[in-house]
N, C-alpha and C positions, 0 to 999 in steps of 0.2 A: 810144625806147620804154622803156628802162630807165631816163631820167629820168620817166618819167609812171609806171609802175609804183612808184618811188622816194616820191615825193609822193602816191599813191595811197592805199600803206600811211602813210604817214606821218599822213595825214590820218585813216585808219582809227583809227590809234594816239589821234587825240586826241579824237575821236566818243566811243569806249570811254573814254577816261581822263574825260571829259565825263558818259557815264551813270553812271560811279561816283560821280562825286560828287554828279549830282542826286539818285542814289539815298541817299546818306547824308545829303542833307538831309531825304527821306520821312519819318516816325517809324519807331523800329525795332518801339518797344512799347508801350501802351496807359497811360496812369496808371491806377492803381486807383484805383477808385472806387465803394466800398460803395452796392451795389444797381446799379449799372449795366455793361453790357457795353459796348464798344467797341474795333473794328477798323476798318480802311482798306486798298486797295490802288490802285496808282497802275499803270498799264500804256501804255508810250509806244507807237504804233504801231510809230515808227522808234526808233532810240535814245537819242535824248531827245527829251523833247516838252516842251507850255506848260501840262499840267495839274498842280495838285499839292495837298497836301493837309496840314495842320500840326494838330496841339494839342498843349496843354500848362495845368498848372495853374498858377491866379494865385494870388495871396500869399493871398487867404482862399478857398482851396480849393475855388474854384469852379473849373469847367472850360472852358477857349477852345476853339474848332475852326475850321478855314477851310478854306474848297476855293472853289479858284479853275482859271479853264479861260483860258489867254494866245490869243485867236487869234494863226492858226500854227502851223509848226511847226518842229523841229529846233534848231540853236542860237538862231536869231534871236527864238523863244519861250520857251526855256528861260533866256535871261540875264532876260530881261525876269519870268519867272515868279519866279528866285532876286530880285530885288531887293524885288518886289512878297510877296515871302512873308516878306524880313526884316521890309520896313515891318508887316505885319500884326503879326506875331506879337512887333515892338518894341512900335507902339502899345499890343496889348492888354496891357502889361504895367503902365500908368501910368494908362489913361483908362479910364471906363464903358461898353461895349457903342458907345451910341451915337455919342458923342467919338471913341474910337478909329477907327471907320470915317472919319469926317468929315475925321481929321486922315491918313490913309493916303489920301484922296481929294485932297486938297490937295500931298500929298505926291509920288506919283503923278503930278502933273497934265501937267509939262514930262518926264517919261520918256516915258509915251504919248503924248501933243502930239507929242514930235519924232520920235519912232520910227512914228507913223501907226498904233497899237497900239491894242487895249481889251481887256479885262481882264471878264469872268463872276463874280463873288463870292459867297459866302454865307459868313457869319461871324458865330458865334450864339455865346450865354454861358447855358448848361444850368446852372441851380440844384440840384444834389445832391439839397438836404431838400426843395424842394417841388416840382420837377420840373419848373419854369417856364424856358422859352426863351427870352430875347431873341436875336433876328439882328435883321440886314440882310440883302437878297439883292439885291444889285445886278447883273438882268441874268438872275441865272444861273437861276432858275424851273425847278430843277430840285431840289425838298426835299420831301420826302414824309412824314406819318409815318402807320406801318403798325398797324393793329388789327385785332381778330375780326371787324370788320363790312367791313372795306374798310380803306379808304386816304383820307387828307387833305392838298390841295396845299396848303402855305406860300405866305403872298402874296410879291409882287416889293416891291420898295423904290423901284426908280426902274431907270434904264437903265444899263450895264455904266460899270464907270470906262473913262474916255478919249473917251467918244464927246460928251457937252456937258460942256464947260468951268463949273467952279463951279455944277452941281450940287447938289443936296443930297440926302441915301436916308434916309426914313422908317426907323422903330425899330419892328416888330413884335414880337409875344411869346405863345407858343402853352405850354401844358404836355402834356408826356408822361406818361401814366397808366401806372401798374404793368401790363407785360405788352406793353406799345408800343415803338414801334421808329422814330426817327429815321433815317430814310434820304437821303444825297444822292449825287447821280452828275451825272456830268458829261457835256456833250452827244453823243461820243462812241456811248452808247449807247440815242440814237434812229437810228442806223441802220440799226436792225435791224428795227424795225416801221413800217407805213404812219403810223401815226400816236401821239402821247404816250398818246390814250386806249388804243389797244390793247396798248399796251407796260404801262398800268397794270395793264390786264383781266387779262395775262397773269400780271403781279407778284400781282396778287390772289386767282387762283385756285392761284395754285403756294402758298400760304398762309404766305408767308414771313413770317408773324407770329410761325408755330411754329417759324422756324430759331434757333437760336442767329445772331448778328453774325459769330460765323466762318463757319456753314455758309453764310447770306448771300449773306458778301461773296465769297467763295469759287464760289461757282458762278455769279455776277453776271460773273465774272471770266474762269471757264471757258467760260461761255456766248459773250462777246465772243471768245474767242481760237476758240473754234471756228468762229466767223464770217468769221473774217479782218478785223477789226476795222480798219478804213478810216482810223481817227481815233483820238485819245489818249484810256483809259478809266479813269473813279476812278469807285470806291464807296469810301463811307466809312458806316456803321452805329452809332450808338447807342441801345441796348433799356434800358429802367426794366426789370429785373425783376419778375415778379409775385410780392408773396408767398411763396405756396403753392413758386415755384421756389428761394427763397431759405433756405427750410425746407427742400428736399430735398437 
């Protein structure tokens, strides 16, 4: 008995020493970026999980982001998320939007293959000055951007990495209007409603247009933990400012 209790804690000890450091791979803090907001939060069910979430600015001051959901969970997603979240966010440092993907899918290809894994993506390249989006969304059909009138789903690219070999994911590109709001979440939190449409209905009338990206992602967040959240939960938010808010 007091060797199973021994090993028990032991194993505890390195669960925890494990969500520290996924957790410092998260971002801690937003780049600034004249005229736009942006926040993220990543919430494992258990204490580590396979979703995660990265940006950072490239040498011409554009903006990368990715959020990615590993099926699985616990370690055997979380290693596979850290390797899958270097390659992204090495690629986007050398290639275009679209190359980048291509070559993290290539890259990818014998991790997933031999682990029986795939991998949900969306990894878009936000233009500052004109407010134009390239992504991919490979799989993960879960990006939204939010307006005064509603809400707009982002197409899919093609199917998650891992699941057909040599592949290829289409290069979309939407723009964000001053006052709008790029949304993506991770599957996670279609748990909660019967279906994606009611979960928009509900996104739409709560009129999270008007939140700030902190109040947002913050209550996207709160809402999940009050549920008891089954599955690993990321929002991640970025809003163009309108004008008129940039003046106040």
């Amino acid at each position: 008995m007091a060797g199973w209790v021994e090993r028990e804690l032991a194993l505890q000890d390195e669960l925890d020493r494990a969500a520290q450091v996924q957790q410092v791979l998260m971002p801690r803090e937003a780049p600034h970026v004249d005229g736009y907001q942006l926040t993220g939060r990543c919430v494992p069910t258990q204490a580590i999980g396979g979703d995660f979430f990265a940006w950072h600015l490239l040498d011409d001051e554009q903006l990368q982001l990715h959020v990615a959901d590993v099926m699985g969970k616990r370690i055997p997603a979380a290693l596979i998320a850290a390797s899958v979240r270097a390659m992204l966010v090495g690629a986007a440092q050398f290639n275009d939007q679209h190359k980048s993907f291509a070559r993290v899918a290539v890259a990818s290809q014998e991790l997933l293959c031999d682990t029986g894994a795939f991998v949900t993506a969306f990894s878009a390249r936000p233009d500052p000055a004109t407010g134009r989006v390239q992504y991919v969304d490979a799989g993960h059909g879960l990006a939204f951007v939010f307006t005064a009138d509603g809400c707009r789903r982002l197409e899919r690219s093609g199917p998650p990495l891992g699941v057909f070999p040599d592949d290829t994911w289409d290069l979309h590109s939407t723009v964000l209007q001053p006052g709008e709001t790029l949304v993506v979440v991770s599957d996670g939190f279609l748990d909660f409603f019967p279906s994606l449409e009611e979960t928009l209905d509900r996104a739409v009338g709560a009129e999270i247009h008007r939140l700030t990206v902190t109040e947002l992602v913050d209550r996207a967040v709160a809402f999940a933990r009050s549920q008891g959240h089954p599955d690993d939960v990321t929002a991640v938010a970025l809003g163009r400012t309108a004008p008129d808010a940039r003046r106040a």
